[in-house]
VEXDREN-2710 file (C-alpha; in Angstrom, 1 decimal):
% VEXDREN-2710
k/r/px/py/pz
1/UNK/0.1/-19.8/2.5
2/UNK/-2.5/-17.2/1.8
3/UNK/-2.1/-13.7/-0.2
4/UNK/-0.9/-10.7/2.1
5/UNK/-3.7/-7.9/2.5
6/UNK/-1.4/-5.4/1.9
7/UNK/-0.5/-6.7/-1.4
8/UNK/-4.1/-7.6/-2.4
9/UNK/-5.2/-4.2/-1.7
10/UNK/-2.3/-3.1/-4.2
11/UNK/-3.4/-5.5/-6.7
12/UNK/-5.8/-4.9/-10.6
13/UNK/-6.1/-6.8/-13.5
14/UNK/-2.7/-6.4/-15.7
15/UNK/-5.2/-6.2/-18.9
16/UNK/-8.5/-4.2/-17.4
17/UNK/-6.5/-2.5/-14.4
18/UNK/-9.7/-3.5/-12.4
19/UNK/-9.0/-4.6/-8.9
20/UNK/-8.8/-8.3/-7.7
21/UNK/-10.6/-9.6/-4.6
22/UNK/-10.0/-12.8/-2.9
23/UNK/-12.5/-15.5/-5.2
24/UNK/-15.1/-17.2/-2.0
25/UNK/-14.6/-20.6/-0.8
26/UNK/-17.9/-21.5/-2.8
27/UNK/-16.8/-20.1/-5.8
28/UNK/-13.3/-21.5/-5.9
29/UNK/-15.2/-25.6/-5.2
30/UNK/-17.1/-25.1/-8.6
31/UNK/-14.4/-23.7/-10.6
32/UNK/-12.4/-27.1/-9.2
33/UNK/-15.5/-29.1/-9.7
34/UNK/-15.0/-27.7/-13.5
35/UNK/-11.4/-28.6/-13.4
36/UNK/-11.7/-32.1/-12.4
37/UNK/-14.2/-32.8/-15.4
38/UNK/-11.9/-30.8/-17.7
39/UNK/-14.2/-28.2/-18.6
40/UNK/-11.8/-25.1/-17.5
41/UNK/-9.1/-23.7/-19.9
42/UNK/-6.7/-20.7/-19.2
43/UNK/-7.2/-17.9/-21.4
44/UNK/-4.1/-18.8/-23.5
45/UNK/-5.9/-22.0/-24.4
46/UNK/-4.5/-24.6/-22.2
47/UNK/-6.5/-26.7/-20.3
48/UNK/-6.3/-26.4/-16.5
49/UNK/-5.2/-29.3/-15.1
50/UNK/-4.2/-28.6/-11.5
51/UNK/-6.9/-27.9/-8.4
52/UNK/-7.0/-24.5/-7.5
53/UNK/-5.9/-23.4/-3.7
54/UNK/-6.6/-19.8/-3.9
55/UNK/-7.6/-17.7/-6.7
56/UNK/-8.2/-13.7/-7.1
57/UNK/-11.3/-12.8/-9.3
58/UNK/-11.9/-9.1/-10.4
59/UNK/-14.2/-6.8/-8.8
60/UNK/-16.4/-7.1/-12.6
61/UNK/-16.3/-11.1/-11.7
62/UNK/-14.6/-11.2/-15.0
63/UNK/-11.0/-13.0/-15.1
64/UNK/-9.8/-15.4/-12.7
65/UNK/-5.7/-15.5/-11.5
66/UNK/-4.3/-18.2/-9.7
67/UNK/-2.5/-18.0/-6.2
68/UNK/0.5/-19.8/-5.6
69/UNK/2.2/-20.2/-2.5
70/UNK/0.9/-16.8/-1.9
71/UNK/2.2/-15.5/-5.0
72/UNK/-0.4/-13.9/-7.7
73/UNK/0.4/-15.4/-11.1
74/UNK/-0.9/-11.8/-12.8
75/UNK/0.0/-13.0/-16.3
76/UNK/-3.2/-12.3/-18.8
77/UNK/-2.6/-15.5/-20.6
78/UNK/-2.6/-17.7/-17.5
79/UNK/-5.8/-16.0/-16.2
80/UNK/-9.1/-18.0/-16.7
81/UNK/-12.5/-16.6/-17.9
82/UNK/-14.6/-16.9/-14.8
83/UNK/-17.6/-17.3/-17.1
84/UNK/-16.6/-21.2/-15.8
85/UNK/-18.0/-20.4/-12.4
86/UNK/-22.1/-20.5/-11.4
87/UNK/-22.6/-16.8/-11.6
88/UNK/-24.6/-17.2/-8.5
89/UNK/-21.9/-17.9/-6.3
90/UNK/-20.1/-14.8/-7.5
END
């Protein structure tokens, strides 16, 4: 199930109150490239274990907050540094 527009457009960062944008298809393969070799923790300091669906990214291409079930998991802690992504692809 993919994020409502609606609510995307109502969406920021709970820690930067930056908005979120959808994170591209291109983007969201390397970040689960990262995942699979264990290279991707969330900011809280647990590793990411899980592929990745659909993610948000802030508009500064900053944090990174998982989409499940078409539900935004907007918790600081469970965002992840997208600093784990090629900057190119951002």
């Amino acid at each position: 199930m993919s994020i409502n527009q609606k609510l995307l457009d109502m969406l920021c960062c709970p820690a930067t109150k930056i908005p979120v944008v959808k994170l591209e298809k291109e983007a969201l393969s390397d970040l689960n490239s990262k995942i699979e070799s264990g290279e991707v923790f969330y900011n809280d300091g647990v590793k990411v274990e899980a592929q990745i669906k659909e993610a948000l990214i802030t508009k500064n291409n900053e944090l990174i907050y998982v989409v499940e079930d078409g539900i935004p998991i907007m918790i600081t802690e469970k965002s992840i540094a997208a600093d784990f992504i090629d900057q190119n692809l951002l």
